[in-house]
N, C-alpha and C positions, 0 to 999 in steps of 0.2 A: 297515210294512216299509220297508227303506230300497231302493236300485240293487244293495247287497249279495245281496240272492235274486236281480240277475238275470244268474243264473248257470246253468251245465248241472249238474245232481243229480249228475256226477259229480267234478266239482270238490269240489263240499264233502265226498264220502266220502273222495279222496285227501286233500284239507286234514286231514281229523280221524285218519286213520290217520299221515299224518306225524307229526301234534301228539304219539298214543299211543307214535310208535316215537321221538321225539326229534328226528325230522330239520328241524331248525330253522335248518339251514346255509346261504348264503348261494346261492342257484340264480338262473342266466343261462339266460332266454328269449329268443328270437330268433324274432320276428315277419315273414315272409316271404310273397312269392309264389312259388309253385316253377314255372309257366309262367302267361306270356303268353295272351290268349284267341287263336283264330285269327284277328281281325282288328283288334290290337293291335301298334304298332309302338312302344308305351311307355306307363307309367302315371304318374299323378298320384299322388302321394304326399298324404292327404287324412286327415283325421277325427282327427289328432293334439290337437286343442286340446279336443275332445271327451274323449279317451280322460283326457289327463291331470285333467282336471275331476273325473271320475271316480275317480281316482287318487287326488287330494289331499282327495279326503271321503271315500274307502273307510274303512266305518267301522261292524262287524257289533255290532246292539244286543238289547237282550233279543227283539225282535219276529222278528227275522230267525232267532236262535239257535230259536225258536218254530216258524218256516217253516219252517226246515229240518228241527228234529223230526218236524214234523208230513208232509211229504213223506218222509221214512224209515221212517216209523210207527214214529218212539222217542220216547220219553220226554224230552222237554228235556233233561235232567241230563245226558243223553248228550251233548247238540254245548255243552256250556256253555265246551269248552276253548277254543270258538272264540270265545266273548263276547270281547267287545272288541278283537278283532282290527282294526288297522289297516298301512294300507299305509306303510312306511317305508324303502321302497328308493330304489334311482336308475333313472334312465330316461335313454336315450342313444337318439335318434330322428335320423331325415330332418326335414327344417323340411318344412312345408305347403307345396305348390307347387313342389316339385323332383321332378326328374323322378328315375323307379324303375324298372328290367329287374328280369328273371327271377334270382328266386334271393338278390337284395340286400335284406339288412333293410330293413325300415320305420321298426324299431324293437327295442332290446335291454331290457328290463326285468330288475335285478339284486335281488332282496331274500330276505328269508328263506321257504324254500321253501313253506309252506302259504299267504302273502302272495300270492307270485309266480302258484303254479297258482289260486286264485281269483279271479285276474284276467281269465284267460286269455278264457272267455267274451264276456263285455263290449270287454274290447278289441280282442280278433278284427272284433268286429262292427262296432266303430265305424271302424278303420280300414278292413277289408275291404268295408262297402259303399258309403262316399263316395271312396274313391279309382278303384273301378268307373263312379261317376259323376261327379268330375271329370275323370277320363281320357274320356269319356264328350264332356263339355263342352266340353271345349280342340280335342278332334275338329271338334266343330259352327263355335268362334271358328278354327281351319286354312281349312275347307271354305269358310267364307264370305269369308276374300281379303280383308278389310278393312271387310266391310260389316256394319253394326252386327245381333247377335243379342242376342234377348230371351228369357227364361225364363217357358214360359204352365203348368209342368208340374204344379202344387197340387193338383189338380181330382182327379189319377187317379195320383200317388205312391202308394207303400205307406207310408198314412199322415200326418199332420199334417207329424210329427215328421220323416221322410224327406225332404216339401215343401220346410220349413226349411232343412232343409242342399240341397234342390237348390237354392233359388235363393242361398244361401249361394259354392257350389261354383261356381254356373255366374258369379259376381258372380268369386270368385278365376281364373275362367280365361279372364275379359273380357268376360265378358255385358254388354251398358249396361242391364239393366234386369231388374225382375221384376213378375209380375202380382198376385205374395203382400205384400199389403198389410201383414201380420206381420212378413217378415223383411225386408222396404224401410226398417220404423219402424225396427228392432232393429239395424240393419245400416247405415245411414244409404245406402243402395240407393236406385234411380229407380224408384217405383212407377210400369209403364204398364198401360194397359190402355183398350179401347174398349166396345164391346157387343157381344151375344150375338144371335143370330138371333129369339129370341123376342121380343126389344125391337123388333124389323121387324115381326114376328107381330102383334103387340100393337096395333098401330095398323093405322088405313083402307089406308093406303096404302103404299107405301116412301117415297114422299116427304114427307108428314106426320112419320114416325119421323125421317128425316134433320133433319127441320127442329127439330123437336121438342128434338132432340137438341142441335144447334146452338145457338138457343137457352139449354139447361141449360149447356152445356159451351162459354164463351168461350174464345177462342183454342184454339191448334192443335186442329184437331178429325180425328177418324177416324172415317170410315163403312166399317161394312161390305157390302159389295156385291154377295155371292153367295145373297141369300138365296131367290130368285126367277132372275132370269135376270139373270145377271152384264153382259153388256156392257151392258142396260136402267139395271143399278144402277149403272155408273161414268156414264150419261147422266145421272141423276136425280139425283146424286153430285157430277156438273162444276156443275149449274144452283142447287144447291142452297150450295155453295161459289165459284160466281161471284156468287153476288145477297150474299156475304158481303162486309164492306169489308177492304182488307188488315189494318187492325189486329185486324178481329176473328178472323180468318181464322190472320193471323200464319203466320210460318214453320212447317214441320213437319207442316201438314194436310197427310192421306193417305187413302187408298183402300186395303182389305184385304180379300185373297183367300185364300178358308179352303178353297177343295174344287174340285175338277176338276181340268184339265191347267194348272196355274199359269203353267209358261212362255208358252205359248200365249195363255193369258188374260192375262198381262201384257202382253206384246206389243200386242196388241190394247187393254188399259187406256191402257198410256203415247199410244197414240193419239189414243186416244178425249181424253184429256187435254189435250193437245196443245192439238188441235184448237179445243178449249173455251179456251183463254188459260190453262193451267195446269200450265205447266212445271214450277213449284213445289212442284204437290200430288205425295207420293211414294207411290209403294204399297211394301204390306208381304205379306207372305205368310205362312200359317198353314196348318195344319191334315194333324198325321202326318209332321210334318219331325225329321230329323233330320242327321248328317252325308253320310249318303250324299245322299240329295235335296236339301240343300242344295247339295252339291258337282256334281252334276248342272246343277244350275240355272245356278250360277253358269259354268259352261262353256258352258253354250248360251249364255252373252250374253243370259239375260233380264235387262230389266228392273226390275230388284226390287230396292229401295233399303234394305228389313232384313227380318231371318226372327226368325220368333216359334218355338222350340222347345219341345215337351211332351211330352207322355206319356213317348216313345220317350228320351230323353234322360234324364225324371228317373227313370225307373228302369233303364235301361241296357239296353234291350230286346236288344238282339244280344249284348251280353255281360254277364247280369243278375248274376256272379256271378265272385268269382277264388278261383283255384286256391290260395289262402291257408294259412297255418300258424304255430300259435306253437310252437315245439318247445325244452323244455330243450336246452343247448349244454353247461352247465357246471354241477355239484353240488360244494360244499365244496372248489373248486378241482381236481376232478377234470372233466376235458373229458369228452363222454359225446356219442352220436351213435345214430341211429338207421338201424338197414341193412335195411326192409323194402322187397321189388322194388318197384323204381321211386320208393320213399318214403328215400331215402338224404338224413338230412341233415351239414349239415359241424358238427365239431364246436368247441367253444372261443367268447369274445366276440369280436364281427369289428367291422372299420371298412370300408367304402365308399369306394374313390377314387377321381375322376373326374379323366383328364386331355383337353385337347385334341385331338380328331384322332386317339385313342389309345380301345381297346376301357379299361371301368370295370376295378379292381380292386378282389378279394373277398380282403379278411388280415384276421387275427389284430389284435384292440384294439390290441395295445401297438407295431405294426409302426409303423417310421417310413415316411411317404408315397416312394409313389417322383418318379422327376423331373418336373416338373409339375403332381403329384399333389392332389387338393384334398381333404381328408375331408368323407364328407357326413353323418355322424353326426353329433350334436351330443348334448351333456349341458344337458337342460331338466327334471332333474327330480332334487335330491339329499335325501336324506335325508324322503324324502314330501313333500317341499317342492319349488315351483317355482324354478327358479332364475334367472329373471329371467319381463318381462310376456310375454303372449303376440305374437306378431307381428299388423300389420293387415293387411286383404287388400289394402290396397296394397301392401304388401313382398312380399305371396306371390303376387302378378300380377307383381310385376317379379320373382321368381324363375323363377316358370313360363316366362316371355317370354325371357329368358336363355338357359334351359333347353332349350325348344326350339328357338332359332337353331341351338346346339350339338349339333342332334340330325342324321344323315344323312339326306337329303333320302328315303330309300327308307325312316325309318319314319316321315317325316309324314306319307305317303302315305296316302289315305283310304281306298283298295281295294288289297288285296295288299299290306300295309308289311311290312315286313322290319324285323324289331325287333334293334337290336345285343346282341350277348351280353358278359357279363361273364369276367371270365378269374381262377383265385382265383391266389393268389400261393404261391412257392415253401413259403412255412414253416406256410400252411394247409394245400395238399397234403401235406406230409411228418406234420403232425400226423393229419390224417383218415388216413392210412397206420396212422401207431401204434397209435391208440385203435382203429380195422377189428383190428388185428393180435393187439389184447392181447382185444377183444370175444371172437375167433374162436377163441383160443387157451384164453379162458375157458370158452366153452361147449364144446369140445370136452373138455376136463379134466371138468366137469361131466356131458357122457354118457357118458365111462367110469367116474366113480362108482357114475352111475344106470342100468345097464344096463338095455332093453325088457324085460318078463317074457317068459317061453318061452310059446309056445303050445303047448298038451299035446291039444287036444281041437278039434274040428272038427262042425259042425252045417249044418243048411241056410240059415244068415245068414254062414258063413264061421268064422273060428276066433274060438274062446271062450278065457278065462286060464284055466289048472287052479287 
């Protein structure tokens, strides 16, 4: 089976009743969030270069046409209209690393309608949970003010494969490093990483391990310190790293605090360091950080030269999930829109403009920008084909880094941000007008066709049809 079955079961039944009734017309999907989490003052626009990957090999073969029988309980013969179904539309996206409010595409996908809804799945997911987690990450690189953060998150993602793109994600939103030796190779990333408490366990003593350690590990070297009694281990820690010589020693050896009151214990570390002739040695802190505690920290004036973020970060613990949607805009050139409470979306293909000092605006594709205006859609995908390479995560850290200068100081804010809102533009409102008016005027023509049947008879559950 190919990434074709991984789809929701009901995608392939609309796909195949399209295919029966003919509707092979050209449909515009618009990939959205419709709100903000509550403690989001902007998101990271993420998981694009994934989604199109996926795009450019959709490609359903006998195995899949199989799956899906067999998850129907039909007969093959049934889904065979869908053999060899591939993806040959265009795709009109945000670049990776630009910033995205409530309500503004991610992404427009245009092709022929059984194409387009089979997609819908997969692509949801790829964009909908790495821009959770870069938004997520650029949070953590805010809070910490300039001081280097690292990605410790592998261990306890959902999954290898989520790992991946955390330390991916947090590398595009200025992580200096990750501990996933897989995606440092892949990604040409700064693998770090020290030891675990049970390498302290392991041996007689904690100074044996440190030493032990040292030893294995020339230059820069990292002890951890809290495995026993912490201010014991930045002693055991200074002696063990003073009897080193400076070359071996070299720039960068630190001390790292995984558990207790970190400010506090740094405080008291940088001391103790001091003390010992080792201005040099820096400490790192770990364990359950993420932007808030980070941003705590860094306001106290502790000590602490980089933060190690996990768990909480690579999967977005406070905000594990967005308010996402891909919803048809447009069928055979007819705009179409969806009016359930609270689920209202606009209708037609849109562009994104961002200007200066100036709330975003939400139009209509073919709308020319207004003054200042910069479109932040982009056509990266014609004809199932890419339309040019993909971007490197250095272009989409100097996107991001742009991006957020440009953003009002109330929604970089790490507690309480105030997320700016978009505004749509005169000829989308006047459209969503139409298409509400012709919707409302249809179905109203339609329940005077279908009148309710009369209730004639009445029982102890309430009334029955005659």
């Amino acid at each position: 089976m190919s990434d074709a079955t991984t789809t929701d079961l009901y995608e392939v039944t609309m796909a195949m009743s399209y295919l029966r009734e003919g509707m092979t017309g050209p449909a515009t999907f618009s990939l959205f969030v419709r709100d903000l989490p509550a403690e989001r003052g902007f998101l990271v626009a993420a998981g694009l270069e994934s989604a199109l990957e996926y795009l450019s090999g959709l490609h359903v073969g006998p195995e899949d046409v199989d799956a899906f029988a067999s998850a129907l309980h039909r007969p093959p013969r049934d889904l065979r209209p869908l053999l060899g179904l591939e993806f040959t539309g265009d795709v009109r996206a945000v670049p990776e690393g630009r910033i995205v409010l409530a309500g503004e595409p991610l992404l427009e996908v245009t092709a022929p309608l059984p194409q387009a809804q089979l997609a819908e799945t997969y692509v949801l997911n790829r964009l909908s949970h790495q821009t959770a987690v870069a938004s997520k990450a650029a949070r953590c690189v805010l809070a910490a003010a300039g001081h280097p953060v690292v990605d410790f998150s592998l261990r306890r993602t959902h999954g290898p494969q989520a790992g991946f793109q955390a330390a991916r994600l947090g590398a595009m939103a200025g992580f200096a490093g990750t501990s996933n030796v897989a995606a440092a190779t892949a990604l040409g990333l700064t693998a770090v990483g020290t030891m675990a408490h049970s390498f302290v366990e392991a041996f007689a003593t904690e100074e044996d391990a440190f030493r032990a350690f040292a030893r294995c590990h020339p230059g820069p070297v990292t002890l951890l310190v809290d495995t026993y009694d912490t201010e014991e281990g930045v002693r055991v820690a200074s002696r063990v790293l003073r009897d080193l010589d400076h070359a071996a020693r070299g720039p960068g050896s630190a001390v790292r605090l995984d558990s207790g009151d970190l400010g506090a214990l740094a405080v008291r570390a940088r001391s103790l360091l001091d003390d010992a002739g080792l201005p040099d040695v820096r400490i790192i802190a770990s364990g359950g950080l993420d932007e808030y505690a980070v941003d705590e920290l860094v306001r106290s004036g502790a000590p602490i030269d980089a933060y190690a973020v996990g768990t909480r970060v690579g999967v977005s613990a406070d905000a594990p999930y967005l308010d996402s949607a891909y919803k048809m805009v447009e069928y055979d050139g007819r705009p179409v829109m969806k009016l359930s409470s609270a689920k209202v979306t606009a209708p037609g293909p849109k562009q994104v403009f961002r200007r200066p000092d100036r709330p975003d605006v939400i139009a209509l594709a073919d709308e020319r920008p207004p003054d200042g205006g910069v479109p932040l859609l982009e056509t990266v995908m014609r004809g199932g084909r890419r339309t040019g390479p993909g971007p490197t995560l250095d272009e989409c850290r100097e996107r991001l880094t742009a991006d957020l200068a440009g953003l009002p100081p109330a929604a970089r804010r790490i507690r309480a941000p105030v997320a700016p809102r978009a505004t749509a533009s005169e000829r989308l409102g006047a459209l969503a007008a139409r298409v509400r008016r012709r919707i409302e005027e249809r179905t109203t023509a339609a329940s005077v066709r279908s009148p309710v049947p009369e209730r004639t008879a009445s029982g102890p559950h309430g009334s029955v049809p005659g």
